[in-house]
C-alpha positions as CSV (number, residue, x, y, z in Angstrom):
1,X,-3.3,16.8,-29.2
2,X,-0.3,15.0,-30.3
3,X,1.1,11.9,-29.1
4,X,4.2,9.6,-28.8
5,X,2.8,5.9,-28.4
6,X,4.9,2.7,-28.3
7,X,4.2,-1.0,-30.1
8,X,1.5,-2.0,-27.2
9,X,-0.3,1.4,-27.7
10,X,0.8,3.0,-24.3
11,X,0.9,6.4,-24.6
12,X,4.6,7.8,-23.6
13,X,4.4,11.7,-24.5
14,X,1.5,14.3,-24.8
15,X,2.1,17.9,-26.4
16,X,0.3,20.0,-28.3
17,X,3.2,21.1,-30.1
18,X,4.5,18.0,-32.5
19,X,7.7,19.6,-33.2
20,X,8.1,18.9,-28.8
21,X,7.9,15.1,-29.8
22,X,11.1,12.7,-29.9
23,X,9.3,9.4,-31.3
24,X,12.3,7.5,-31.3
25,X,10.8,3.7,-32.1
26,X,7.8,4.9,-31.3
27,X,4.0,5.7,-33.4
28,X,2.7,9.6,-33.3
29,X,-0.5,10.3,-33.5
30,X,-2.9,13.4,-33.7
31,X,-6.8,13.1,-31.5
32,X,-9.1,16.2,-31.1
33,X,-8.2,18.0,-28.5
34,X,-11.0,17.1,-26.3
35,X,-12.2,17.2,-22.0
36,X,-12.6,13.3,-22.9
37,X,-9.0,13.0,-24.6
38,X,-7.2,15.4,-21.9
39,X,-7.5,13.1,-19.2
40,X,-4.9,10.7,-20.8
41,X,-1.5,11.6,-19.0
42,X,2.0,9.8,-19.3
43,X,1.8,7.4,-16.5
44,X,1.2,3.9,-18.5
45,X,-2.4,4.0,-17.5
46,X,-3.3,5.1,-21.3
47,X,-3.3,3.7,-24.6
48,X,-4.0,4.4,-28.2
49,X,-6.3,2.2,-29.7
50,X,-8.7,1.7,-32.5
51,X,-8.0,5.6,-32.9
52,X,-9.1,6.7,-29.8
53,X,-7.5,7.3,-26.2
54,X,-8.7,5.2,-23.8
55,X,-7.7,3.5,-20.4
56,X,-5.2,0.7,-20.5
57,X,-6.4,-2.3,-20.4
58,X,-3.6,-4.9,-18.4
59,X,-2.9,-8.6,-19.6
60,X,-2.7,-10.8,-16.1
61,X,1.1,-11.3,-16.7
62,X,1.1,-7.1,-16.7
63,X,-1.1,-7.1,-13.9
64,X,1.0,-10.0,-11.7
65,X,4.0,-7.9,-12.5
66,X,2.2,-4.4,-10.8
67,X,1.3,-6.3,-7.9
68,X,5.0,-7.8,-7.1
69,X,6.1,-4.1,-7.6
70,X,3.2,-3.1,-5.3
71,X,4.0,-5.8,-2.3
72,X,7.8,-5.1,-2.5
73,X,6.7,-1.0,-2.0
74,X,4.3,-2.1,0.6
75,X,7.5,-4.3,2.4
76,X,10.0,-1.4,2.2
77,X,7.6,1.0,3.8
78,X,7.3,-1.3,6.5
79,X,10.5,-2.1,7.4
80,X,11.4,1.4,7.3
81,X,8.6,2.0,10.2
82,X,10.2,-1.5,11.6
83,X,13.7,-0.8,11.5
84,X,13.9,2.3,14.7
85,X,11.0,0.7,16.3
86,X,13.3,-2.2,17.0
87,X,16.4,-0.5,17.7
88,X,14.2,1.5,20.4
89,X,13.5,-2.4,21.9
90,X,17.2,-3.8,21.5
91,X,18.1,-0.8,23.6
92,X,15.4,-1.3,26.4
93,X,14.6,2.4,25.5
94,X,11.2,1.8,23.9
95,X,7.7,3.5,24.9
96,X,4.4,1.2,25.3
97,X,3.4,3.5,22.2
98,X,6.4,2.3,19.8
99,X,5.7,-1.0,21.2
100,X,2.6,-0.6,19.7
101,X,3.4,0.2,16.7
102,X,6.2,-2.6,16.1
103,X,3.4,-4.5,16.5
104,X,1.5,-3.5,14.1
105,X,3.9,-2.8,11.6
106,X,5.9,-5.9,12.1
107,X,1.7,-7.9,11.4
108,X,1.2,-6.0,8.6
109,X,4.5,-6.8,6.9
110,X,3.7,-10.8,7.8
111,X,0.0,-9.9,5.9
112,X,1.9,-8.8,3.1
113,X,4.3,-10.7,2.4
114,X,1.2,-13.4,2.4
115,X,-0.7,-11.5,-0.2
116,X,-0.9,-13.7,-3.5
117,X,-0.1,-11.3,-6.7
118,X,-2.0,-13.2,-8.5
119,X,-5.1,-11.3,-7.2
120,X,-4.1,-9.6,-4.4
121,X,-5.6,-8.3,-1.5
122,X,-3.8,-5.9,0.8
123,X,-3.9,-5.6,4.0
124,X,-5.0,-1.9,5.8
125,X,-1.6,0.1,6.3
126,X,-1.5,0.3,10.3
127,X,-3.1,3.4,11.8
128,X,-0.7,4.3,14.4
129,X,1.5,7.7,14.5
């Protein structure tokens, strides 16, 4: 297995094929190809280090910076679920069951938007239809 990695050891490309690889400011590097060293993928969850493929470790600022990226994710999927909900109730139109669910969408978006990134912990994604 060949590899594209950048300066933090993140593993950006996998091929098998070197002559696949564009390593524009970027480290290649070659690892058996292995069950162990196939489970590596492209997503930033993998890293090169010490010669071996292992599972990114995060620094906290990497980790604070996920979670924002998480909670904004979690607040756009709730105000999409918010924003007919609330249209249905500004034209006296709505059902007891989308008042229901307003509700608790319009909680869970409060409960996030409280969640420290710092070390977060999110709230259940309501469990209405």
């Amino acid at each position: 297995m060949k590899f594209t990695y950048d300066d933090n050891g993140v593993i950006t490309c996998i091929t098998r094929d070197v002559s696949g690889l564009w390593p524009y400011n970027r480290s290649v590097a070659e690892v058996p190809d292995t069950d162990e060293n196939r489970r590596a993928d492209i997503s930033g969850g993998w890293q090169f280090k010490d010669g071996k493929v292992v599972q990114r470790v995060y620094s906290p600022e990497e980790l604070s910076k996920k979670a924002e990226a998480e909670k904004v994710r979690r607040l756009a999927e709730a105000e999409s679920a918010i924003a007919p909900l609330v249209r249905a109730v500004k034209l006296k139109i709505a059902t007891d069951e989308e008042m229901k669910r307003l509700k608790a969408w319009e909680l869970y978006s409060v409960m996030v938007n409280r969640v420290d990134t710092a070390s977060p912990d999110w709230p259940e994604v309501p469990d209405v239809a």
